[in-house]
PyMOL Python script that loads the backbone (N, CA, C, O; Angstrom):
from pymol import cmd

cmd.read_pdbstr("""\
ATOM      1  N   UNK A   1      89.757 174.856 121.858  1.00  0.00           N
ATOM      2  CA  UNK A   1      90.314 173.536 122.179  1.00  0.00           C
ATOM      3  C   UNK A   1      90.392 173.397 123.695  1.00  0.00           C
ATOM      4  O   UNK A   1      90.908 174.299 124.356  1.00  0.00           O
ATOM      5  N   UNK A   2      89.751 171.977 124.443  1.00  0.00           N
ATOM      6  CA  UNK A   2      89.982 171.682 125.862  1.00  0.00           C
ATOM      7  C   UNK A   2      90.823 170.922 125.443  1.00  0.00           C
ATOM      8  O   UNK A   2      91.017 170.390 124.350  1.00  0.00           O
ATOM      9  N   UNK A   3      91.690 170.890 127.109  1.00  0.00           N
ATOM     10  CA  UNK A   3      92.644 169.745 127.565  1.00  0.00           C
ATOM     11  C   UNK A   3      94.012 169.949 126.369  1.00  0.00           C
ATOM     12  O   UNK A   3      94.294 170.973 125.747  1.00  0.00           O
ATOM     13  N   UNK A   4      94.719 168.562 126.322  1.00  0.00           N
ATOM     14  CA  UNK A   4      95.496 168.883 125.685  1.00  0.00           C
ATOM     15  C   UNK A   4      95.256 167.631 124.574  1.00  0.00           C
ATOM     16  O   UNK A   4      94.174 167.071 124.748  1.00  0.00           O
ATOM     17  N   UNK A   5      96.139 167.043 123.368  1.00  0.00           N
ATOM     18  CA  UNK A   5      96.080 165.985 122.590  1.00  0.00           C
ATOM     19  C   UNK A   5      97.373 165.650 122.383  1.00  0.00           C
ATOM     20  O   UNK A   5      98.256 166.504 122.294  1.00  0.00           O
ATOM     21  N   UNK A   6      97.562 164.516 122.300  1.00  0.00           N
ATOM     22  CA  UNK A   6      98.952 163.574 122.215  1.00  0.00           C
ATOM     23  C   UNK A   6      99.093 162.855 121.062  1.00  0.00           C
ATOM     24  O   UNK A   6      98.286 162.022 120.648  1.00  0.00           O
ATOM     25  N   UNK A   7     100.117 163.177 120.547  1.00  0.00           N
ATOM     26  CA  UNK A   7     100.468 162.397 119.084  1.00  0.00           C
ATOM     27  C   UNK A   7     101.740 161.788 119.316  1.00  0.00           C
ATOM     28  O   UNK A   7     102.793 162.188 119.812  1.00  0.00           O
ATOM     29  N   UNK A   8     101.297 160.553 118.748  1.00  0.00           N
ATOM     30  CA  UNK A   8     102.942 159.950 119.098  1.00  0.00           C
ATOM     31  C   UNK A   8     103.153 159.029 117.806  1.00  0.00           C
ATOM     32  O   UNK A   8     102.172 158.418 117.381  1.00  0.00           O
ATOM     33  N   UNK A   9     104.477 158.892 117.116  1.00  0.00           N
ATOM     34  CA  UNK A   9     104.949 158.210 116.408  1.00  0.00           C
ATOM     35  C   UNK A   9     106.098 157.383 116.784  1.00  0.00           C
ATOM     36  O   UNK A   9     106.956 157.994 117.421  1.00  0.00           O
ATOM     37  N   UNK A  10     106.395 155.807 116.485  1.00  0.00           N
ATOM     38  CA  UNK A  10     107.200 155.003 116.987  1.00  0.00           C
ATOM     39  C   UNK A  10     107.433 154.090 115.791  1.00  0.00           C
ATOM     40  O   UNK A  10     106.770 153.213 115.238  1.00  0.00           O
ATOM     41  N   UNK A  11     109.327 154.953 115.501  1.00  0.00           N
ATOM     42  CA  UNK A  11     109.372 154.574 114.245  1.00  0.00           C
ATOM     43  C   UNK A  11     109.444 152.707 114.157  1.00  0.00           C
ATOM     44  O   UNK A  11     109.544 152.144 115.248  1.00  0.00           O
ATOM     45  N   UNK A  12     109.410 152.120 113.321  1.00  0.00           N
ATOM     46  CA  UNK A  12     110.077 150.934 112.674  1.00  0.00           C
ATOM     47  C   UNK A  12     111.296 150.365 113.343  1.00  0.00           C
ATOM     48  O   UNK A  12     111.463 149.230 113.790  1.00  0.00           O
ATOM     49  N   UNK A  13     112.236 151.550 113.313  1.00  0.00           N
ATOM     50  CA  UNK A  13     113.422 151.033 113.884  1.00  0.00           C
ATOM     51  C   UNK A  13     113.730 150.756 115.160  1.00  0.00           C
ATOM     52  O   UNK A  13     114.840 150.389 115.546  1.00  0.00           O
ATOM     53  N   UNK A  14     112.753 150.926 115.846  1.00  0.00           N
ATOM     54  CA  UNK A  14     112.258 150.845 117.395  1.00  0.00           C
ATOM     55  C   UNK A  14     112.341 149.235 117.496  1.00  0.00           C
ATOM     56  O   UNK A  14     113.257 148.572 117.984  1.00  0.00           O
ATOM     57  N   UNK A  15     111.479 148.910 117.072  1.00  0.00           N
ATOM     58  CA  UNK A  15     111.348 147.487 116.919  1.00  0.00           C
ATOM     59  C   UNK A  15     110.405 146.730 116.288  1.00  0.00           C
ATOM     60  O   UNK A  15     109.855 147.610 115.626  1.00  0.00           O
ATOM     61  N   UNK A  16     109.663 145.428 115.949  1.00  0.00           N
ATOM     62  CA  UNK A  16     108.600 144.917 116.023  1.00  0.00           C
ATOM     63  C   UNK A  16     107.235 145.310 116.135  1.00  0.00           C
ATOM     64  O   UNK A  16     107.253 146.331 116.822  1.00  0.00           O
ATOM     65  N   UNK A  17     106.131 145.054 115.842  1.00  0.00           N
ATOM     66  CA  UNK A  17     104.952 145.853 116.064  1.00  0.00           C
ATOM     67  C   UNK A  17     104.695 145.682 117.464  1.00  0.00           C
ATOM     68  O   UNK A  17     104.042 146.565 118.020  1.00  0.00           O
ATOM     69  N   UNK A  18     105.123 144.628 118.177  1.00  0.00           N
ATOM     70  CA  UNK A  18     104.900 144.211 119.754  1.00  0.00           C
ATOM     71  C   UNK A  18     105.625 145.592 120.416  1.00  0.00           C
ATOM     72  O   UNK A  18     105.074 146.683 120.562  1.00  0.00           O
ATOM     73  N   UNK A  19     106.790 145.294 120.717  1.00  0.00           N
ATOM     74  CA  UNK A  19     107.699 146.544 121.081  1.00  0.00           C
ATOM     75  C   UNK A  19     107.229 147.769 120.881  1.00  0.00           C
ATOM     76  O   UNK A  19     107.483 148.552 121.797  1.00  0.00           O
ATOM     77  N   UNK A  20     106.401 148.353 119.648  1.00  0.00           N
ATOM     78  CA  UNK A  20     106.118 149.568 119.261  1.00  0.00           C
ATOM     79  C   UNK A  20     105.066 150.116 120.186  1.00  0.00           C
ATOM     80  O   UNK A  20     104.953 151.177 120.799  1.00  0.00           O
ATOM     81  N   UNK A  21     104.142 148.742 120.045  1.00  0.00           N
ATOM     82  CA  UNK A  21     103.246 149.090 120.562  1.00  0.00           C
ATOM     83  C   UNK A  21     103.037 149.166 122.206  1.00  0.00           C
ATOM     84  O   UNK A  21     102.076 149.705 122.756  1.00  0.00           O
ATOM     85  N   UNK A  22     104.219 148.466 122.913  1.00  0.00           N
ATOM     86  CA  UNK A  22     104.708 148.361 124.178  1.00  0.00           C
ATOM     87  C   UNK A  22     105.021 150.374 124.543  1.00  0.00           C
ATOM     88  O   UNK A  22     104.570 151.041 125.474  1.00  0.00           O
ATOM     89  N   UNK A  23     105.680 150.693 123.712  1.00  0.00           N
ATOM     90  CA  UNK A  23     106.165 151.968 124.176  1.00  0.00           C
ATOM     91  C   UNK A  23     104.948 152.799 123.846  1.00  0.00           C
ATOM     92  O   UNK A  23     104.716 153.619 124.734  1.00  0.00           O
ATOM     93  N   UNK A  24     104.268 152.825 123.033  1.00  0.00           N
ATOM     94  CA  UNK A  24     103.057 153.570 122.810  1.00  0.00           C
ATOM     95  C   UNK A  24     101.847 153.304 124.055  1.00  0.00           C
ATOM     96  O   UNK A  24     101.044 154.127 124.496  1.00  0.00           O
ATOM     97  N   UNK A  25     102.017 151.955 124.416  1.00  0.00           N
ATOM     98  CA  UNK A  25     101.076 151.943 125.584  1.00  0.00           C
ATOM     99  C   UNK A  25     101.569 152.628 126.675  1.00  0.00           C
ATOM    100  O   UNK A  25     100.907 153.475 127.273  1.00  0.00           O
ATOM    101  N   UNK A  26     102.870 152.260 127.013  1.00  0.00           N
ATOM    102  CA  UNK A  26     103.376 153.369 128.490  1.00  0.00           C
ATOM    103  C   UNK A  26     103.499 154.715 128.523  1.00  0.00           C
ATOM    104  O   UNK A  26     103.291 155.300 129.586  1.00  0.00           O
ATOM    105  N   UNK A  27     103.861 155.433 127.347  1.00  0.00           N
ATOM    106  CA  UNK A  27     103.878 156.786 127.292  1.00  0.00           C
ATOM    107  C   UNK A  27     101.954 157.002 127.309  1.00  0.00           C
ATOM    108  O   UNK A  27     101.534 157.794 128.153  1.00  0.00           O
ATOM    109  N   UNK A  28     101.310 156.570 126.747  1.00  0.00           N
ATOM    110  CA  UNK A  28     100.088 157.225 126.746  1.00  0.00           C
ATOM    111  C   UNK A  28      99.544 156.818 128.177  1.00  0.00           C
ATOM    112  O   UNK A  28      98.363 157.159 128.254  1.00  0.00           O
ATOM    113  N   UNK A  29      99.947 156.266 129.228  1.00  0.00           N
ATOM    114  CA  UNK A  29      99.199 155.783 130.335  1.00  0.00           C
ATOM    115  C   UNK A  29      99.865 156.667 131.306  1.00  0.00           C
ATOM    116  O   UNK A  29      99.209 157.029 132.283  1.00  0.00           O
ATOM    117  N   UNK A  30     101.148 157.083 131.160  1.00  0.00           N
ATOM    118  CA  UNK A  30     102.260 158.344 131.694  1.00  0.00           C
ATOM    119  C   UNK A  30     100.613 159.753 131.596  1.00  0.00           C
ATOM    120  O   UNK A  30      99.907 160.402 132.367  1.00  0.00           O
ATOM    121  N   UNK A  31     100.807 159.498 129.977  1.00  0.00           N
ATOM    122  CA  UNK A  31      99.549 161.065 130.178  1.00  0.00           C
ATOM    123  C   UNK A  31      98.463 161.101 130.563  1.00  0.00           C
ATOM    124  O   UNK A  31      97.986 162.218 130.759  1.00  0.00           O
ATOM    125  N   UNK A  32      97.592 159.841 130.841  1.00  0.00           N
ATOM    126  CA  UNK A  32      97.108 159.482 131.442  1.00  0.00           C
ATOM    127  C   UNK A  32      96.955 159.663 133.045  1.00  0.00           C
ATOM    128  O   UNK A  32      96.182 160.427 133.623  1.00  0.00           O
ATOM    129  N   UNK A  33      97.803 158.848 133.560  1.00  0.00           N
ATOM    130  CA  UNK A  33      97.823 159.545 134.914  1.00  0.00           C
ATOM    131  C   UNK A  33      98.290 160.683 135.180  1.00  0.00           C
ATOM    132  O   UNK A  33      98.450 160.874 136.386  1.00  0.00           O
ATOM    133  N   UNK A  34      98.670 161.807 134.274  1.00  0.00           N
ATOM    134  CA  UNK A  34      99.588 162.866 134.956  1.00  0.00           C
ATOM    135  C   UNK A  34      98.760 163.805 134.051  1.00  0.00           C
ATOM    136  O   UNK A  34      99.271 164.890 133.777  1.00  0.00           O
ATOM    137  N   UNK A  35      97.585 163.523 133.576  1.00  0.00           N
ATOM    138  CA  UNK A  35      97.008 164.864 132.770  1.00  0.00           C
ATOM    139  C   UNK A  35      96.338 165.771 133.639  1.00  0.00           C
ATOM    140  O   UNK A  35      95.876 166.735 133.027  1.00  0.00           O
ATOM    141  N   UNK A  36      96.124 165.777 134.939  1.00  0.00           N
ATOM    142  CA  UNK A  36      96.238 166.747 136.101  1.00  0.00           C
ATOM    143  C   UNK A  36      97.202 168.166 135.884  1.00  0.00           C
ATOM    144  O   UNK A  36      97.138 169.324 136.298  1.00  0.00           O
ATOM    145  N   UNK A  37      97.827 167.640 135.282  1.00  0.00           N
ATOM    146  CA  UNK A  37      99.601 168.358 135.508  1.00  0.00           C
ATOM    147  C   UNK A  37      99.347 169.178 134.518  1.00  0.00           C
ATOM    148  O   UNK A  37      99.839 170.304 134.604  1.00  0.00           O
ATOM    149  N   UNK A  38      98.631 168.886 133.483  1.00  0.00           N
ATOM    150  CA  UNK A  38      98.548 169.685 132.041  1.00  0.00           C
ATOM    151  C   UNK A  38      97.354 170.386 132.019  1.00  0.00           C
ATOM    152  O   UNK A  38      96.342 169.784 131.659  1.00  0.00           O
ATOM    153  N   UNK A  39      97.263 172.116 132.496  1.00  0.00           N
ATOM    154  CA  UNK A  39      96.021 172.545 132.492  1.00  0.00           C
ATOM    155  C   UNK A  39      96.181 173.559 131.425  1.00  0.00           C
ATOM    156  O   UNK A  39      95.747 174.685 131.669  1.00  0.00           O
ATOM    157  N   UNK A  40      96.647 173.369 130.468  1.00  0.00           N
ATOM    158  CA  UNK A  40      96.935 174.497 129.080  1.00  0.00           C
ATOM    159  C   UNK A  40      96.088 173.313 127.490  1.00  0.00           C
ATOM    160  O   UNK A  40      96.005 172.092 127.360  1.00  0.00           O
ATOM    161  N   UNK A  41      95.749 174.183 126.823  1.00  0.00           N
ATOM    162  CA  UNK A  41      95.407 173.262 125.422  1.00  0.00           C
ATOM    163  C   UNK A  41      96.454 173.379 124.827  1.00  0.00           C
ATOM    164  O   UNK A  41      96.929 174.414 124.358  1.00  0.00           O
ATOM    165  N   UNK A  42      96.934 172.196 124.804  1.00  0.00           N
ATOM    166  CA  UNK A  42      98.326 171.975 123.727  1.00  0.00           C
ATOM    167  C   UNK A  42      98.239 170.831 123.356  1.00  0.00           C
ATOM    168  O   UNK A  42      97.581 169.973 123.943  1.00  0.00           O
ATOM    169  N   UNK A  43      99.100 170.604 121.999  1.00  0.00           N
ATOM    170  CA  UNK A  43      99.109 169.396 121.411  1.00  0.00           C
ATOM    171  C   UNK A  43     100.583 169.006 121.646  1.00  0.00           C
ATOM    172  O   UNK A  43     101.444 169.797 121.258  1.00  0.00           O
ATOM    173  N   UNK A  44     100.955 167.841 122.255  1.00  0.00           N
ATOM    174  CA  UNK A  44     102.220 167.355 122.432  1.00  0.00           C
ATOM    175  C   UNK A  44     102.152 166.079 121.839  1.00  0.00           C
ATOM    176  O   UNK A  44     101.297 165.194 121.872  1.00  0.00           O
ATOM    177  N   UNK A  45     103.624 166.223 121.101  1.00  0.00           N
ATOM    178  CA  UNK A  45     104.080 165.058 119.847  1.00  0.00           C
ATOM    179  C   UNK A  45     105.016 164.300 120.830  1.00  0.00           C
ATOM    180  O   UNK A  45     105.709 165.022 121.546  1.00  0.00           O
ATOM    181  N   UNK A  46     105.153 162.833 120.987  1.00  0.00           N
ATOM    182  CA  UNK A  46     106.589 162.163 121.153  1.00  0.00           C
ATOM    183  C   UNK A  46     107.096 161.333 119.973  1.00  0.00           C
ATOM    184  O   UNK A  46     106.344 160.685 119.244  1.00  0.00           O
ATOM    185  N   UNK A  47     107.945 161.376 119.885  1.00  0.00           N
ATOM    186  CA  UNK A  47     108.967 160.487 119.180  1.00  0.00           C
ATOM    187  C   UNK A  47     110.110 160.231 119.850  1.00  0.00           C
ATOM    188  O   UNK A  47     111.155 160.857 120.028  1.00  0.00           O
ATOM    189  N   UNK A  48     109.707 159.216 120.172  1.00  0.00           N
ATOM    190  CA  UNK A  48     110.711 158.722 120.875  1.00  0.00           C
ATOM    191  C   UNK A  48     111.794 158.109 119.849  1.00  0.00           C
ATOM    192  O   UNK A  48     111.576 157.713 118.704  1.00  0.00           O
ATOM    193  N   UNK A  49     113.610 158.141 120.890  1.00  0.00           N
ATOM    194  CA  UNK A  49     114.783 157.453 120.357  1.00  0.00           C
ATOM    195  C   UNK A  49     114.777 156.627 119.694  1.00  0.00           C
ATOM    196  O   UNK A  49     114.165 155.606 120.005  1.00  0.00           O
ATOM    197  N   UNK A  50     115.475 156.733 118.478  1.00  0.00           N
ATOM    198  CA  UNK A  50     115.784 155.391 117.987  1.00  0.00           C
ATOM    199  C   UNK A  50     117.072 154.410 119.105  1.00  0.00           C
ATOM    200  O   UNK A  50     117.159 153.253 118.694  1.00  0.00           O
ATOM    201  N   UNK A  51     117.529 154.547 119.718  1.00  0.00           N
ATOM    202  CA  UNK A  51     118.651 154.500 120.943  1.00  0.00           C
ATOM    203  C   UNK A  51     117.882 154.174 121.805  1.00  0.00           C
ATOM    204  O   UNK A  51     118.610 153.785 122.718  1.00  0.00           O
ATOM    205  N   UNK A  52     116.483 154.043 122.227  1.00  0.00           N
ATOM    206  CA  UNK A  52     115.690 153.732 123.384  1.00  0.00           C
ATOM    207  C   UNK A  52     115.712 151.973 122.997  1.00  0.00           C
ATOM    208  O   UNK A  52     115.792 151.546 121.845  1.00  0.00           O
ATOM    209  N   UNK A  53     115.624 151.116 124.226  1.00  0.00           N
ATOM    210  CA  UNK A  53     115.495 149.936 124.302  1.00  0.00           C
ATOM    211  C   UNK A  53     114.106 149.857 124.650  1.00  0.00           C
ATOM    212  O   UNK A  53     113.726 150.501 125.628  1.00  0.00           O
ATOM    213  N   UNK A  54     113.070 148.977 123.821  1.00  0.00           N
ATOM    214  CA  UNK A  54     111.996 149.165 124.057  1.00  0.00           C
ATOM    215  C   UNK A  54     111.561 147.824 124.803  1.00  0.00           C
ATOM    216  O   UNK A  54     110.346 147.639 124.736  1.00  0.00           O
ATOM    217  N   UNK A  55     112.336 146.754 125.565  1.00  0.00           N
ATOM    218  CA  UNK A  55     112.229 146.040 126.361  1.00  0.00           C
ATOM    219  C   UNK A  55     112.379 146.655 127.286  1.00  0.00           C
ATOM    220  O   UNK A  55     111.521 146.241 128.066  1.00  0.00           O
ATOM    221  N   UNK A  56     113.158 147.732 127.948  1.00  0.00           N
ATOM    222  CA  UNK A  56     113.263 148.262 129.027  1.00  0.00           C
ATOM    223  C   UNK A  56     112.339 149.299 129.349  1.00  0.00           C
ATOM    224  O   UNK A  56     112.519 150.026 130.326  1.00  0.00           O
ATOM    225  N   UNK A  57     111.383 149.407 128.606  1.00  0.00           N
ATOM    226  CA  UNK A  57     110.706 150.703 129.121  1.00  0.00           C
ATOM    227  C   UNK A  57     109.855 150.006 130.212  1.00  0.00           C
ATOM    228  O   UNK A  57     109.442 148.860 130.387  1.00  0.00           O
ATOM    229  N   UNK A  58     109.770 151.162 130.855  1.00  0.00           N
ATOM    230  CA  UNK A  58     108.299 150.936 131.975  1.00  0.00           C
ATOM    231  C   UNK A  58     108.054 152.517 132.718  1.00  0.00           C
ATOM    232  O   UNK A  58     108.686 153.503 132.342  1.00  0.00           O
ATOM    233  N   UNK A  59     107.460 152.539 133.359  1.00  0.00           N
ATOM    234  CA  UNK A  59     106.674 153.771 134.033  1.00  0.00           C
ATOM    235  C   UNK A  59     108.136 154.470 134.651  1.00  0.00           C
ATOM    236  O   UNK A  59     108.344 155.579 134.159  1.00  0.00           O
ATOM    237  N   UNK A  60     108.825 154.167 135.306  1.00  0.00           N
ATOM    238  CA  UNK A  60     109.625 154.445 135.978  1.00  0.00           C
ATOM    239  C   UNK A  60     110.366 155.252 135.171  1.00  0.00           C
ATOM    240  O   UNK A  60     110.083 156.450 135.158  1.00  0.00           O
ATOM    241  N   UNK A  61     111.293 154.829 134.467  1.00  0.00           N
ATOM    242  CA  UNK A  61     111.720 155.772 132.927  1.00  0.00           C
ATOM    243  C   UNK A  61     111.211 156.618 132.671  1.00  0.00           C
ATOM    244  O   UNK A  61     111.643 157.739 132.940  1.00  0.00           O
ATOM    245  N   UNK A  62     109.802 156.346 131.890  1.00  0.00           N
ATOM    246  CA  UNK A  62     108.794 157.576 131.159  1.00  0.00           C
ATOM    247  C   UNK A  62     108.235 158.734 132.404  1.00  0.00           C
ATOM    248  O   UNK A  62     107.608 159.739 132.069  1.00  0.00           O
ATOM    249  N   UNK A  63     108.509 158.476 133.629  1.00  0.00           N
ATOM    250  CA  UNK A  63     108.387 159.556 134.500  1.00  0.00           C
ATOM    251  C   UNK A  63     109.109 160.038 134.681  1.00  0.00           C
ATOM    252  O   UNK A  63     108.953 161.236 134.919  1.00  0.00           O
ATOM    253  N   UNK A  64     110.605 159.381 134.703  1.00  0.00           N
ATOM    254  CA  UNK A  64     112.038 160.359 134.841  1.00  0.00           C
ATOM    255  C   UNK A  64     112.420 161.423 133.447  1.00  0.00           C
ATOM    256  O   UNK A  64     112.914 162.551 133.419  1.00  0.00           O
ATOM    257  N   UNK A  65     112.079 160.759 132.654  1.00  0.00           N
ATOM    258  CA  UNK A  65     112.134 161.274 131.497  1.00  0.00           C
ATOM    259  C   UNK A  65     110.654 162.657 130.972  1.00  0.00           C
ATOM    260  O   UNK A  65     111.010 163.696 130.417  1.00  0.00           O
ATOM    261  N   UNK A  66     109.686 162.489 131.160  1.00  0.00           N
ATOM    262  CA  UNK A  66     109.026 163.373 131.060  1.00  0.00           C
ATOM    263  C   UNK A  66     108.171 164.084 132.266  1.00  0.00           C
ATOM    264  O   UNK A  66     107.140 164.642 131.892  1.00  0.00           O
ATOM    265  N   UNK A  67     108.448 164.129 133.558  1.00  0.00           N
ATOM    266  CA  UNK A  67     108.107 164.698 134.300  1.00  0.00           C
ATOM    267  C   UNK A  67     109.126 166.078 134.585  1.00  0.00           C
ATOM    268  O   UNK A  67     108.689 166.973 135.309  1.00  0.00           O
ATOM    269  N   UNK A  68     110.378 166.184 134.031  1.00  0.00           N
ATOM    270  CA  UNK A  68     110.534 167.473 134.236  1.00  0.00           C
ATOM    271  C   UNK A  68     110.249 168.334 133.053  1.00  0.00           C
ATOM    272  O   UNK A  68     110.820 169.423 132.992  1.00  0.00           O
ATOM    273  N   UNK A  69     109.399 167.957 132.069  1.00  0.00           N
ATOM    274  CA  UNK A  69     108.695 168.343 131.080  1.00  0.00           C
ATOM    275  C   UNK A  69     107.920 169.137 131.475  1.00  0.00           C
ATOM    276  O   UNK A  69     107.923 170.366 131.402  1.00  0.00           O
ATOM    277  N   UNK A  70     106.995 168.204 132.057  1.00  0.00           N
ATOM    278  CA  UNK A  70     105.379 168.767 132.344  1.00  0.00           C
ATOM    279  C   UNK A  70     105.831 169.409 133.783  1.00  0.00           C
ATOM    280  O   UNK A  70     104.751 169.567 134.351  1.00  0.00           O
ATOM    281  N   UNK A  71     106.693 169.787 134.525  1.00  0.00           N
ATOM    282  CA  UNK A  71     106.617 170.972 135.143  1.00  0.00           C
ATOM    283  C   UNK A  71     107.082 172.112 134.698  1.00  0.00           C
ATOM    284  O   UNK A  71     106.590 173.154 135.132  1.00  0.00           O
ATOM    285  N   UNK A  72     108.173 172.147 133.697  1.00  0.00           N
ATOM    286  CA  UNK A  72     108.645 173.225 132.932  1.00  0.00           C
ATOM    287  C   UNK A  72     107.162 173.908 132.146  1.00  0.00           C
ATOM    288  O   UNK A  72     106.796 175.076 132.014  1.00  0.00           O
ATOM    289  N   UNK A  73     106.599 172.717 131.755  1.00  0.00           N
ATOM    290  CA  UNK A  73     105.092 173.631 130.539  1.00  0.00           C
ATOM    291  C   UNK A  73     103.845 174.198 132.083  1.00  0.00           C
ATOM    292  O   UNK A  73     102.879 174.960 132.057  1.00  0.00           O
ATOM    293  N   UNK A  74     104.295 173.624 132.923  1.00  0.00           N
ATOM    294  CA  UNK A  74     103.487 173.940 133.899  1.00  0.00           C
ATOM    295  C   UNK A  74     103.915 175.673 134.615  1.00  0.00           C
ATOM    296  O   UNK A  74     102.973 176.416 134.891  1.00  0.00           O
ATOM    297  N   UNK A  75     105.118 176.069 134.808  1.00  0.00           N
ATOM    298  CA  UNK A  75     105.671 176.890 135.037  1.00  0.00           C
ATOM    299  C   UNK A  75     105.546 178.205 133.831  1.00  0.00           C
ATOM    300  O   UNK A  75     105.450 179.388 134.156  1.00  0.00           O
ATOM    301  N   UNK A  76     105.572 177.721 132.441  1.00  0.00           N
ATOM    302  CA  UNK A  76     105.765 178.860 131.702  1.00  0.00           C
ATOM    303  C   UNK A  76     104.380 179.827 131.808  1.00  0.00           C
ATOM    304  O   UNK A  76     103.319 179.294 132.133  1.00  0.00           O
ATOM    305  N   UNK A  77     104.419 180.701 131.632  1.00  0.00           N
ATOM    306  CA  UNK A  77     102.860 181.736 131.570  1.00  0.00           C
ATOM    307  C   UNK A  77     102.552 181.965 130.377  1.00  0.00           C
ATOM    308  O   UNK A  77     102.269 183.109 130.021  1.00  0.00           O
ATOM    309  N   UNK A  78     102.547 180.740 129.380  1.00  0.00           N
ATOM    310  CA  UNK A  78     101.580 180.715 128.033  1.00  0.00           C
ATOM    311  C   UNK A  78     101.893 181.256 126.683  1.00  0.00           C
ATOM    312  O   UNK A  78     101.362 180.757 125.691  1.00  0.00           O
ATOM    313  N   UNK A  79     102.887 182.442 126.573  1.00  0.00           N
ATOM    314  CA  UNK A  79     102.723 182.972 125.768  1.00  0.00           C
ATOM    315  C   UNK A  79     103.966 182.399 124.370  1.00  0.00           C
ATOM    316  O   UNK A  79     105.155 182.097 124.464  1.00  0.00           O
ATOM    317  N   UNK A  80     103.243 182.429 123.427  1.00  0.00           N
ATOM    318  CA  UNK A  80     104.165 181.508 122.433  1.00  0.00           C
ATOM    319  C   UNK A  80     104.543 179.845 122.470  1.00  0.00           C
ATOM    320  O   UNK A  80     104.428 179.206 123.515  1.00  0.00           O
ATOM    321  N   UNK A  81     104.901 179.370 121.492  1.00  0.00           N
ATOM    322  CA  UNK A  81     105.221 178.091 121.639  1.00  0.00           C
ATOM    323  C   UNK A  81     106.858 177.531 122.036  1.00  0.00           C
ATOM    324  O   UNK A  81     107.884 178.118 121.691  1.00  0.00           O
ATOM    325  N   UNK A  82     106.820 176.700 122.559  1.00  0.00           N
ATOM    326  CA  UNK A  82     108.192 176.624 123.162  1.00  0.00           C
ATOM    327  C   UNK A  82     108.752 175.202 123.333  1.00  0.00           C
ATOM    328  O   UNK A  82     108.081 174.207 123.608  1.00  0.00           O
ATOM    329  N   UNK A  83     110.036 175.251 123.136  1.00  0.00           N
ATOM    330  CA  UNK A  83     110.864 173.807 122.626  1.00  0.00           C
ATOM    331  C   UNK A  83     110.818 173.288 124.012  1.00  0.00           C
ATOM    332  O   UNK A  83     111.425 173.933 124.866  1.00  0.00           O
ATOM    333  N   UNK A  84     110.276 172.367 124.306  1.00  0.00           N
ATOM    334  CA  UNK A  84     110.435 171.876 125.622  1.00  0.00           C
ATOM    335  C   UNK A  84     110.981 170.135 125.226  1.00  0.00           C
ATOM    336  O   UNK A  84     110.457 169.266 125.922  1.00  0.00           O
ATOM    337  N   UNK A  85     111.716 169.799 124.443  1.00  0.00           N
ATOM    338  CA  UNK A  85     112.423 168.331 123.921  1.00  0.00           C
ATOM    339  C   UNK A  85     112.711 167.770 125.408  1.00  0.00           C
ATOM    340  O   UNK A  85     113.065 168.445 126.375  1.00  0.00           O
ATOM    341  N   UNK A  86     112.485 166.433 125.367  1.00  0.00           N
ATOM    342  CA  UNK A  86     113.463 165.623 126.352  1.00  0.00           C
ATOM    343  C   UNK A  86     113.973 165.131 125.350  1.00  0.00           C
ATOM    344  O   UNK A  86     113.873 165.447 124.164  1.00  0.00           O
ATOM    345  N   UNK A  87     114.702 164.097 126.006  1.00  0.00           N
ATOM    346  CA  UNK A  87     115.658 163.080 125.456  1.00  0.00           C
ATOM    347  C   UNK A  87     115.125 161.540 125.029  1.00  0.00           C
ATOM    348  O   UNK A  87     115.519 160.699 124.221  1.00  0.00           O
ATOM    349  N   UNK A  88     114.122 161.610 125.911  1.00  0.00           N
ATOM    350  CA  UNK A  88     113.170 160.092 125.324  1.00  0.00           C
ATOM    351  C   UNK A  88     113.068 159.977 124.110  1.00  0.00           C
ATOM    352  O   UNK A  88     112.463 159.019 123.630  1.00  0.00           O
TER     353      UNK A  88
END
""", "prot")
cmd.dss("prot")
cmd.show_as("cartoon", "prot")
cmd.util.cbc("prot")
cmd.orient("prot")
């Protein structure tokens, strides 16, 4: 396996199919620009909050929120799989 793959689910209770699909576009454009950062093959899942306001999302958030992610997976030296949860 190259690179890494992103799975994301955004339940119902999120909101509307508009809204859903609002947060599914910003998190995948987050990995997008920041897949530099990710030089391991891994598959990373989000599910995001049901508690998240999905009018408020934008880049700004999804970087505060998962950029001390992707330096923690950046830091570890590989071995085993490991709970790296945010809060998003």
């Amino acid at each position: 396996m190259e690179g890494f793959r992103l799975g994301m689910t955004v339940s119902r209770k999120v909101g509307k199919a508009v809204l859903r699909n609002r947060v599914r576009r910003v998190v995948r454009e987050f990995f997008r620009l920041h897949q530099a950062m990710i030089d391991k093959a891994l598959d990373i899942v989000v599910v995001p909050k049901r508690s998240l306001d999905p009018k408020s999302i934008d880049m700004a958030l999804v970087e505060q929120e998962f950029l001390p992610v992707l330096s923690r997976l950046g830091r570890e030296n590989g071995a085993g799989a490991t709970d790296t949860r945010s809060p998003c």
